[in-house]
C-alpha positions as CSV (number, residue, x, y, z in Angstrom):
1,X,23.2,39.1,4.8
2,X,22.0,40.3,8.6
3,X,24.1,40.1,11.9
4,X,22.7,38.3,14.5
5,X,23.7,39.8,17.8
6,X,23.4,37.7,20.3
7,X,24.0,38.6,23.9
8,X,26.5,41.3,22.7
9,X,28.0,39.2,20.2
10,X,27.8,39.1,16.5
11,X,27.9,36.9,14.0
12,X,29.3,37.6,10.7
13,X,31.6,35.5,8.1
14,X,35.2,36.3,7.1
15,X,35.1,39.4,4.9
16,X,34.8,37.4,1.2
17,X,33.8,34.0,2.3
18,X,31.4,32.5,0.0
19,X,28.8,29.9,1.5
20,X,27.5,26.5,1.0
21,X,24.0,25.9,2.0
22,X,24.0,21.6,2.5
23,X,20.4,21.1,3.5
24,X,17.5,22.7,1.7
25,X,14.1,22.7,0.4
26,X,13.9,25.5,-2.7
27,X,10.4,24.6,-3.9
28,X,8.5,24.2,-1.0
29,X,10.8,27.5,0.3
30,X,9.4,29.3,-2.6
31,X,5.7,28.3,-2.4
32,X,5.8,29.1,1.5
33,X,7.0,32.2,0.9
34,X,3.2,32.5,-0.3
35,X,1.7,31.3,2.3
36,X,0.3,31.9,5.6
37,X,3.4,32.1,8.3
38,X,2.7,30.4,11.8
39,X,6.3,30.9,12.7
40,X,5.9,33.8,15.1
41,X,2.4,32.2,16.6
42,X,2.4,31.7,20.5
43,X,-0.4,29.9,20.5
44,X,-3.5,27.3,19.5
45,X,-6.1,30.0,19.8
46,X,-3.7,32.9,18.0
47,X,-3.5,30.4,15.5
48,X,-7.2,29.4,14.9
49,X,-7.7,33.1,14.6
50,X,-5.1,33.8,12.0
51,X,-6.9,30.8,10.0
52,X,-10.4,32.4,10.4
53,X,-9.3,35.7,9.3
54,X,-7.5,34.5,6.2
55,X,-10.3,32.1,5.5
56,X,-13.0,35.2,5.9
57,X,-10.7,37.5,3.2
58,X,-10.2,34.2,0.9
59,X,-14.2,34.0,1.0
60,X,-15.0,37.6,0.4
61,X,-12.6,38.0,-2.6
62,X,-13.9,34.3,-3.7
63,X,-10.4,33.2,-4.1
64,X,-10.7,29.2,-4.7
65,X,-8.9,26.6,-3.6
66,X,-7.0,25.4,0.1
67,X,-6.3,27.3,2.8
68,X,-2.2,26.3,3.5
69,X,-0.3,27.5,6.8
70,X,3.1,26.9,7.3
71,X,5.2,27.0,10.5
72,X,3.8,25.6,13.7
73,X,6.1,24.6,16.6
74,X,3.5,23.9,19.5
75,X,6.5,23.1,21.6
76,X,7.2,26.6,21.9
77,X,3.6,27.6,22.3
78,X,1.8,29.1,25.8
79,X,-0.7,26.0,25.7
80,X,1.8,23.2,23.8
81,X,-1.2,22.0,22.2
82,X,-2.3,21.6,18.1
83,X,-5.7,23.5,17.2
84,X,-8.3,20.7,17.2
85,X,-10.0,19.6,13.7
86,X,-13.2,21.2,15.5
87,X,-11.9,24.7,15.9
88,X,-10.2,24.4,12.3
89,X,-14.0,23.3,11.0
90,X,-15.4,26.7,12.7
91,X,-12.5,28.7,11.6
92,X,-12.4,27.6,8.2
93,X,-15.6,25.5,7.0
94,X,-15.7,26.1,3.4
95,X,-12.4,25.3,2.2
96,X,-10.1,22.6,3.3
97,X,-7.5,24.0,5.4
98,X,-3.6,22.6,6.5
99,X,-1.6,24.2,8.6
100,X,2.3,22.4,8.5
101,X,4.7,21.8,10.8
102,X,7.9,23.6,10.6
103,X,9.6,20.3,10.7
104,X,7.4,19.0,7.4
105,X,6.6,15.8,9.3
106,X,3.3,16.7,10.8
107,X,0.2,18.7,10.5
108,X,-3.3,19.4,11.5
109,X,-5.9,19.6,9.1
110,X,-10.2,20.4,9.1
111,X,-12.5,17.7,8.2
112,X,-12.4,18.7,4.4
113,X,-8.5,18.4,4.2
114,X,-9.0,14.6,5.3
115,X,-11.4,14.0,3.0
116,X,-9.6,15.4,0.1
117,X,-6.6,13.0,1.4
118,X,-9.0,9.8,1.6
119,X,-8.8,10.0,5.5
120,X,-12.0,10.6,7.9
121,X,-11.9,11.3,11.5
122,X,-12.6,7.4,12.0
123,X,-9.1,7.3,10.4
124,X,-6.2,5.9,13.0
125,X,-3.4,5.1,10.8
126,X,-1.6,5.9,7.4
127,X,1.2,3.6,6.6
128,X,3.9,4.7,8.9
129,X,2.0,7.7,9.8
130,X,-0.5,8.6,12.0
131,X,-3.8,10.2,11.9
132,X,-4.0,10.8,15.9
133,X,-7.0,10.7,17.9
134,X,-7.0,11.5,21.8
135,X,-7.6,8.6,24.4
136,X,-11.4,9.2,24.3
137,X,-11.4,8.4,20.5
138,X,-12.5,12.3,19.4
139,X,-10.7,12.9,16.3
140,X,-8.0,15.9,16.7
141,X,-6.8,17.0,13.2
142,X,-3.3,16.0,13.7
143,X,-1.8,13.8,10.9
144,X,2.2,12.6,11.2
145,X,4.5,11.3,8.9
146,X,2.8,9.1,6.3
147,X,-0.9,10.4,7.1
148,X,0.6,14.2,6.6
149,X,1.9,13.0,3.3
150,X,-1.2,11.8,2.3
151,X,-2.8,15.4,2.9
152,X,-0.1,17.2,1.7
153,X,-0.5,15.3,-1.7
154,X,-3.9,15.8,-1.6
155,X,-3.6,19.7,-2.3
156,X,-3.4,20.8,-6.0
157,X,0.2,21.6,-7.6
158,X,1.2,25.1,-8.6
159,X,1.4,25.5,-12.6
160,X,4.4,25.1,-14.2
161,X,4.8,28.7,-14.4
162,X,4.1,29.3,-10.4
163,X,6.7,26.4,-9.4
164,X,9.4,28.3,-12.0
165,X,8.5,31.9,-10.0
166,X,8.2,29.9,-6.7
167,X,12.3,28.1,-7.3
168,X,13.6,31.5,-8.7
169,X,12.4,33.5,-5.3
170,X,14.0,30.9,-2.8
171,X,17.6,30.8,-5.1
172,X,17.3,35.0,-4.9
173,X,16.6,34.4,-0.9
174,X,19.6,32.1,-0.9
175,X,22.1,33.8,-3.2
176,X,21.0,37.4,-0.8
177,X,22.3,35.6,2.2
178,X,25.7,34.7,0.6
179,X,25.5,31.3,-0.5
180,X,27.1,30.7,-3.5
181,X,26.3,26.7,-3.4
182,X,23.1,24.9,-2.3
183,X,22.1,21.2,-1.8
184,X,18.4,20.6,-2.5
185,X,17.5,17.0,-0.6
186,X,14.7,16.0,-2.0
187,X,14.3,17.2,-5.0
188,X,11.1,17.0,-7.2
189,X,11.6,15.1,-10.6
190,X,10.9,18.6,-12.8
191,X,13.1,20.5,-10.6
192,X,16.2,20.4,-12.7
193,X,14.6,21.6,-16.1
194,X,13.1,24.5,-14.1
195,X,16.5,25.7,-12.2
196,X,18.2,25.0,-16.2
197,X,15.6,27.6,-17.9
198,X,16.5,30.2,-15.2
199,X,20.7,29.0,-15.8
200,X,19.9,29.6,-19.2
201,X,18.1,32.9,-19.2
202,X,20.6,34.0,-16.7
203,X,18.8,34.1,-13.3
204,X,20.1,31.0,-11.4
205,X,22.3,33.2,-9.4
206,X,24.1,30.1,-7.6
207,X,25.1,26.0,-8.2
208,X,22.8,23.7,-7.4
209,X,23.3,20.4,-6.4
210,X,20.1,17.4,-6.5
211,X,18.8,14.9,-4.4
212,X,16.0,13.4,-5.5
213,X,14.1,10.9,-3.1
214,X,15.8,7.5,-4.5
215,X,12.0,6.6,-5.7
216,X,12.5,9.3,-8.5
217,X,16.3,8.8,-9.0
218,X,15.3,6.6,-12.2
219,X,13.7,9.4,-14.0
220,X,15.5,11.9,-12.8
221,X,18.6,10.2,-14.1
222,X,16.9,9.3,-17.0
223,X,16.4,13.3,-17.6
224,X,19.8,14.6,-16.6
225,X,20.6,15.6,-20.0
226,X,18.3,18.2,-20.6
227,X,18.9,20.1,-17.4
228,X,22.4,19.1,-16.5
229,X,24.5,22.5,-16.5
230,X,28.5,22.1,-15.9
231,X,29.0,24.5,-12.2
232,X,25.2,25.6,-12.4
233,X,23.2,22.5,-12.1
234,X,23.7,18.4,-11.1
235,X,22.2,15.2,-9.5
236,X,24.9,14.7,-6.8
237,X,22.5,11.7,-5.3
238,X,19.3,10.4,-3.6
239,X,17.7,10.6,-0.4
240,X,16.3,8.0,2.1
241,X,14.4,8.7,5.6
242,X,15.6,6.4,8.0
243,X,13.3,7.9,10.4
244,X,10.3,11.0,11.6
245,X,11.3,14.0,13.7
246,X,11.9,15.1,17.8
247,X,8.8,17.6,18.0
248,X,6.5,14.7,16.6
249,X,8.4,12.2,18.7
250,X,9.5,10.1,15.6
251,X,12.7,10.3,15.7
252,X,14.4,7.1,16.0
253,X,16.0,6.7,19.3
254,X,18.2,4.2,21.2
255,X,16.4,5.0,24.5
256,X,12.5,5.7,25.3
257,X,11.1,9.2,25.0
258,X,9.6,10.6,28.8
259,X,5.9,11.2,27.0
260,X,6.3,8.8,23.8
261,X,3.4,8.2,21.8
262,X,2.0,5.0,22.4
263,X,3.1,2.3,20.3
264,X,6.3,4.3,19.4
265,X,8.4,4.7,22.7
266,X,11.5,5.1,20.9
267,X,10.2,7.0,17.5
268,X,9.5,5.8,14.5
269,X,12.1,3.5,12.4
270,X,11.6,4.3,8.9
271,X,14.4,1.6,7.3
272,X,15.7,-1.3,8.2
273,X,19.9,-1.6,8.2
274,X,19.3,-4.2,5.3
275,X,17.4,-1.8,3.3
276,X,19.6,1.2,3.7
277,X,22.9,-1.1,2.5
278,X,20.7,-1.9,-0.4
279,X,20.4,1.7,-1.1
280,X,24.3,2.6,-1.1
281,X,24.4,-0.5,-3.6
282,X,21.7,1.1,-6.0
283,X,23.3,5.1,-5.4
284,X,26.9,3.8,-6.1
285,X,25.5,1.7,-8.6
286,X,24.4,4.8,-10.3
287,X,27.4,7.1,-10.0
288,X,26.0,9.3,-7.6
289,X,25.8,9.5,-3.5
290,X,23.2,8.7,-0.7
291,X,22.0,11.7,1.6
292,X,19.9,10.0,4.7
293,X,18.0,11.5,7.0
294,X,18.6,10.2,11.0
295,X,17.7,12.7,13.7
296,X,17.9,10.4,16.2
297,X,21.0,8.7,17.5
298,X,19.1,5.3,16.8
299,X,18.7,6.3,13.2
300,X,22.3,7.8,13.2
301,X,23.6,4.2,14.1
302,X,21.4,2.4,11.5
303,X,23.2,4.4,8.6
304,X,26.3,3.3,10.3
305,X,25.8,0.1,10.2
306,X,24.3,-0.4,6.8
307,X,28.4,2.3,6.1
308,X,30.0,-0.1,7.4
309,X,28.5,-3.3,5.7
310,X,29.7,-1.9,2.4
311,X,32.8,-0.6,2.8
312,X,33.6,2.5,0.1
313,X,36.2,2.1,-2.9
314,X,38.4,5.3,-2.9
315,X,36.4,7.6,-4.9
316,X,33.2,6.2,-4.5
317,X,30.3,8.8,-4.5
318,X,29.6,10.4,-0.9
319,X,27.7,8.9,1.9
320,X,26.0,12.1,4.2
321,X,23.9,11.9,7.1
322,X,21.6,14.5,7.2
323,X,21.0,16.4,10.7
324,X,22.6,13.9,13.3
325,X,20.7,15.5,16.1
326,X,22.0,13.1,18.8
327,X,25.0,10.9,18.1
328,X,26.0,8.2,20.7
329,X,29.4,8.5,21.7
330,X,30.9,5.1,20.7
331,X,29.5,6.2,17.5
332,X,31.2,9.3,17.1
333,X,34.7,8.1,15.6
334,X,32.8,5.9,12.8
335,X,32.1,9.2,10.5
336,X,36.1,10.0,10.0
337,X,36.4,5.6,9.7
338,X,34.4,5.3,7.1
339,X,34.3,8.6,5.2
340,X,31.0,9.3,6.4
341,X,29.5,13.0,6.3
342,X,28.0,14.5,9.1
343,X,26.0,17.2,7.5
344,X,24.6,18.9,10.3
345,X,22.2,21.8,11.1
346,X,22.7,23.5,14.6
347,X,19.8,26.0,13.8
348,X,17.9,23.3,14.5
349,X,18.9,23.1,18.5
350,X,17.3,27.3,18.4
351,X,13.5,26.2,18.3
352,X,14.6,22.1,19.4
353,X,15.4,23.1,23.1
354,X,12.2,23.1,24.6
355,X,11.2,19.2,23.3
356,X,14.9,18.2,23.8
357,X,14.8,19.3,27.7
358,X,11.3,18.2,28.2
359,X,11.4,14.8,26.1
360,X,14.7,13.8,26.1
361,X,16.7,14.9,29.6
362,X,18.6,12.0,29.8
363,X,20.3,12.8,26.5
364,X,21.0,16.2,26.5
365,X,25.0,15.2,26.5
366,X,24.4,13.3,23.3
367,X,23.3,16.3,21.1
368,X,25.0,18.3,18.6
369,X,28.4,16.6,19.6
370,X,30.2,19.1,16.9
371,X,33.3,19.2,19.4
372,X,33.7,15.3,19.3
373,X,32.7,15.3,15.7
374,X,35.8,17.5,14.9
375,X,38.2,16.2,17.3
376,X,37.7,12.7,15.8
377,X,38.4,13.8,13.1
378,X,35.3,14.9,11.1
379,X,37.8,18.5,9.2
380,X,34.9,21.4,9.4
381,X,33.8,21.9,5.3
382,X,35.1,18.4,4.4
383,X,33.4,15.5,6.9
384,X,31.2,18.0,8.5
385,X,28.9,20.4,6.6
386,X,26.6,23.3,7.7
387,X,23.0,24.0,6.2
388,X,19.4,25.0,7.5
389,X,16.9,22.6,6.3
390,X,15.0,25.8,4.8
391,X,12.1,26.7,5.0
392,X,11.9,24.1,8.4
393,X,13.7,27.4,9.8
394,X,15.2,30.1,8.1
395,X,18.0,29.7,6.4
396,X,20.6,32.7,7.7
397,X,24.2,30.8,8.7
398,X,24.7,33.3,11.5
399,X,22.2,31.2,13.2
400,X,24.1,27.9,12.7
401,X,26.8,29.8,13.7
402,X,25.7,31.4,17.1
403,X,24.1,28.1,18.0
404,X,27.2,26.2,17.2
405,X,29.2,28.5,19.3
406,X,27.1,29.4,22.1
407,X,24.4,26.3,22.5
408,X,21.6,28.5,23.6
409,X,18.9,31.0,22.5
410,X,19.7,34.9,22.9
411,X,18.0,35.5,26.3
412,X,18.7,32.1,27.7
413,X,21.7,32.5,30.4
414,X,24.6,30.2,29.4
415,X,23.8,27.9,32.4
416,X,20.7,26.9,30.2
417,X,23.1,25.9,27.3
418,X,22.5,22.2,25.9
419,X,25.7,20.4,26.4
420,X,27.9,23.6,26.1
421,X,31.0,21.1,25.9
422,X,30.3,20.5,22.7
423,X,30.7,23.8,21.6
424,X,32.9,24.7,18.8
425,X,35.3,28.3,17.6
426,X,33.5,30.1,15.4
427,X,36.0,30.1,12.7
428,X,35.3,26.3,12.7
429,X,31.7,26.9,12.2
430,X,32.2,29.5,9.6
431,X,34.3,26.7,8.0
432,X,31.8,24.2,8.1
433,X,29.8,26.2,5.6
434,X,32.9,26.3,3.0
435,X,31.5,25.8,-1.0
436,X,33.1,22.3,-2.4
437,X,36.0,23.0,-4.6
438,X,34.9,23.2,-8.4
């Protein structure tokens, strides 16, 4: 594991401690692991150059297939601005080409990627997604939530054999950082046969918990007993979106963004509190838990609600909340009232700063309330739970940890902390990340 030192600090757990990663991705951290990065990019035009020079070498060794990018935060670009579809038809005009956004809700595609999806550049909307256009009706290449779904589908699966060399690379990259425990949240229908050939050839070299989406928890229920492994492999539950992300301004909020998109002033609701109550009735139904995703503190509520509509026997399966960017304070004490989980990723508030300060100023008190989380009475590793949402940024706990602690970037000054009252000890953070009793 590496030591982040931050501002003369480091960051290191106990001597022994082993880890629980709560909130990951291991397939689509293994296939990015093979592809382009856009994580270290500054800007649109870096970016459009990175694309034409892959595209050139993909064309000269007359590699088939798409070109796929992962990694772009535009909020912490020079120019805060997406490539347009134009420059990514010049940069790349022979294949279609996506490059995703860190946070796996939005993207920007050529013309050829939309096609392949069904979309054109006439194309305004996708469901509850978005194929954006700017305010003179040119077409820009930017799909969100629904419409980058649609894209992302569009592009051929690995083989069998890929995805299996894809899921054994990201458990090695977790199991080298000390996690002895990781929850996948949204897991694919074939992903427990694959992580039960490497348990039984002996390179699964940690537990695994699943959470399909609950579309697939049918058939993945209905295949449990051929990848099931007793302290290696198990369907813990399902997992809803209640609604999008900050950097695409989907998140669901209570109050407006300062530059919403049109139409969506306060994000994007995803579920109804009707529907999600339905939900705990089908997961409990089942025998297993719900894991919902609510960034915004509007989304955060909705869960809530729906938690506190059906009120959970002891010993019923868990209810979690997954990343809780902004809580509203008369929400806070409802997580330890109802047995709620607030399973939280402060890594998140290290590349989040920039669109927090710029879209939501008026709420920079409400986010990451870890200190009100735990003095209500949300006990670090049992109603509040660390993770990373890897491969949405990398998955190294020191970095929940620093930001947990200190609220800020190394090289910010702690005057440009984000709500530094809510900062927590670090041994309560390194608790946070405690494995869940055999």
């Amino acid at each position: 594991m590496s030591t982040l030192r931050f501002d003369g600090a480091e960051f290191t757990p106990p001597p022994g401690m082993k880890l629980r990663e709560a909130h990951a991705h291991l397939p689509a951290l293994g296939r990015e692991m093979t592809q382009l990065s856009l994580h270290d990019c500054i800007s649109a035009p870096e970016c459009v150059s990175r694309v034409a020079a892959l595209a050139s070498r993909m064309e000269s060794a007359r590699e088939p297939g798409w070109l796929l990018a992962s990694g772009v935060r535009v909020s912490g670009w020079k120019d805060q601005r997406w490539p347009f579809l134009t420059e990514l038809d010049r940069a790349c005009p022979n294949r279609p080409c996506l490059l995703g956004g860190f946070d796996h809700h939005s993207g920007v595609c050529n013309s050829a990627a939309l096609a392949a999806a069904g979309l054109s550049a006439s194309s305004s909307s996708q469901g509850d997604g978005l194929v954006v256009r700017t305010p003179e009706g040119e077409a820009t290449g930017l799909v969100l939530e629904a419409a980058f779904e649609a894209v992302r589908r569009a592009v051929p699966e690995p083989t069998p054999e890929q995805w299996l060399r894809h899921i054994k690379a990201a458990c090695d990259s977790l199991a080298s950082l000390g996690f002895v425990e990781v929850h996948d949240l949204l897991s694919p229908v074939g992903l427990g046969e694959s992580l039960a050939k490497l348990d039984d050839s002996g390179h699964l070299p940690l537990r695994v918990w699943l959470y399909p989406a609950l579309a697939d928890l049918g058939a993945t229920l209905t295949l449990r007993g051929r990848f099931e492994r007793p302290g290696a492999v198990t369907v813990a539950g399902a997992k809803l979106f209640a609604d999008g992300t900050l950097n695409s301004r989907t998140a669901w909020m209570l109050s407006p963004y300062r530059d919403p998109m049109p139409g969506h002033e306060r994000g994007t609701p995803l579920i109804s509190v009707k529907q999600l109550a339905a939900a705990i009735d089908q997961t409990r139904a089942a025998g297993v838990g719900l894991a919902v995703h609510a960034i915004g503190d509007g989304a955060v509520r909705a869960v809530l609600d729906a938690a506190a509509s059906r009120p959970a026997p002891r010993g019923s399966p868990t209810l979690r909340i997954e990343h809780c960017e902004l809580i509203d304070a008369t929400d806070l004490p409802r997580f330890s009232q109802l047995g709620v989980i607030a399973s939280i990723q402060p890594c998140h508030l290290l590349p989040d700063i920039d669109v927090l300060k710029d879209q939501l100023p008026h709420r920079l008190d409400r986010v990451l309330p870890l200190r009100e989380l735990i003095d209500s009475g949300c006990r670090p590793g049992e109603l509040l739970w660390f993770g990373s949402d890897v491969p949405i940024v990398r998955a190294d706990p020191s970095d929940s940890v620093a930001a947990a602690v200190l609220r800020r970037r190394p090289g910010m000054t702690p005057e440009q902390a984000v709500a530094p009252e809510q900062a927590i000890t670090e041994s309560e953070a390194w608790r946070c990340f405690s494995p869940t009793p055999p």
